[in-house]
SEKOLMAR-103869 format. One record per residue: x, y, z of N, C-alpha, C in turn. Coordinates in pm, whole numbers, plus 50000, padded with zeros to 5 digits. Layout:
<nodes>
XYZXYZXYZ;...
</nodes>
This chain:
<nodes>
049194585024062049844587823937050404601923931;049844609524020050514624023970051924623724007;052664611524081053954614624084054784613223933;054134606823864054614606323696054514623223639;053784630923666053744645923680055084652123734;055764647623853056594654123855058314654623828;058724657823703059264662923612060374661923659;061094669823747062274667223808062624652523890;061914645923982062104634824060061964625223942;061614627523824061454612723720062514617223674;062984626823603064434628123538065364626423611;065814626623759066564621123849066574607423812;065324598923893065484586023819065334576123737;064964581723585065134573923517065374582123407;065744594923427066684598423280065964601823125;066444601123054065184598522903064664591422928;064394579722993063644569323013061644575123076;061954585323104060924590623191059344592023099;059474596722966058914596522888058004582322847;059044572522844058554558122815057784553022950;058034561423000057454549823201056034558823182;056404572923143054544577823169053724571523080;054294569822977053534564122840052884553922871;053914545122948053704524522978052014528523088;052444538623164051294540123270050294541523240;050094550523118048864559523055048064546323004;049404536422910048774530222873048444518922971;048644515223061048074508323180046404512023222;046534525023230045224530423278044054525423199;044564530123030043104525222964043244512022965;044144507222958043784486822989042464485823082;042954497123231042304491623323040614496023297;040434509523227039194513423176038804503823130;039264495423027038514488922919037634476023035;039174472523119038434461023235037134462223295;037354481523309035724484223409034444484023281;034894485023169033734487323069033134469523093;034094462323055033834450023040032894442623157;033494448023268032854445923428031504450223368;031284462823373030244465823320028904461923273;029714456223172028874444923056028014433723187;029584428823201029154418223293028104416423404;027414429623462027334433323560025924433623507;025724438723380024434446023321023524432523276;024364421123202024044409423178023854397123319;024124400223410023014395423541021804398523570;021544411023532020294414623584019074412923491;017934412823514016864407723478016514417523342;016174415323266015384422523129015034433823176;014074435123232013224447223282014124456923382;015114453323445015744460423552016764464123502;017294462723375018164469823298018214484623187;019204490323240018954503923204019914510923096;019444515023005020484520922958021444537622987;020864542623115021264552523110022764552423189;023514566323233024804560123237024734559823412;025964550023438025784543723577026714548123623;027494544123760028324547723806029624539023742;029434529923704030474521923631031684532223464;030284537323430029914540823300030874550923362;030774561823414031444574723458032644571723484;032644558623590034404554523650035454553723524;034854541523456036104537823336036104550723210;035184557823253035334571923080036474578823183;036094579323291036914590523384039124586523385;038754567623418040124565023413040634564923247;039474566223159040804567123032040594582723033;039924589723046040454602123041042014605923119;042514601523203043104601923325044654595123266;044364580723185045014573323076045584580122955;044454586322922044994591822770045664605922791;045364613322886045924624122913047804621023010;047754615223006048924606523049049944602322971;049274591722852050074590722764050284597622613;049704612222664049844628122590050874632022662;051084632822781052294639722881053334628222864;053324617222904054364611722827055104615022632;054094613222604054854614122477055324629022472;054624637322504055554649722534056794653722606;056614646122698058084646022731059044633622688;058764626622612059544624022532060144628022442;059484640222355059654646522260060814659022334;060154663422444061604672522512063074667022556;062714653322549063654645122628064924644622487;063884635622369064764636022268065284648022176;064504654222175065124666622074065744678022166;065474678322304066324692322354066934689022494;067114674422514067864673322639067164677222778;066034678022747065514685022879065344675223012;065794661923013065784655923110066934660023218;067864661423134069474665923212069084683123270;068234693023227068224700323279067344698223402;066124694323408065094689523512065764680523609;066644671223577067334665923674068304673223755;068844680023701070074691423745069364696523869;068104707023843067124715923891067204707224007;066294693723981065754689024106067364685824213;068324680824146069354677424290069774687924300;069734705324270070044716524331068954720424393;067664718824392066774730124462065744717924537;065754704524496064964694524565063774695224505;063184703024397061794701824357061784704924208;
</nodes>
């Protein structure tokens, strides 16, 4: 995902649009969190009464970690949406990147 991070190669190709693609991603990510919470569940409800734990697991860490990862994503999206629409800044970042390549 950090190529959604970089600023110039997304305003190359996809323009204002760049804003809406990090957003769609971010929000992809916590979909996929919610899947590992659910796994989770699932995972916790096999095991026997007594061999169940409430403290936090490796599951527990993965999916907090991918919506952190999610939501901070579709914060940078909507931010650059907000540069995109009110100050044109896609056309400058695109400019940048096909003069200097980065």
């Amino acid at each position: 995902m950090l190529w959604l991070l970089d600023t110039g190669k997304m305003a190359h190709r996809f323009g204002r649009w760049r804003g809406h693609i990090t957003g769609l991603c971010g929000l992809a990510a916590c979909f996929i969190a919610a899947l590992i919470s659910n796994l989770e569940e699932l995972v916790g409800s096999f095991m026997p009464p007594g061999a169940h734990t409430d403290g936090p697991t490796v599951l527990t860490w993965l999916w907090l970690a991918v919506l952190a990862v999610g939501v901070f994503t579709m914060l940078a999206g909507g931010w650059q949406l907000y540069k995109d629409e009110m100050h044109g800044a896609h056309m400058t970042d695109a400019d940048h990147y096909r003069r200097e390549g980065w």
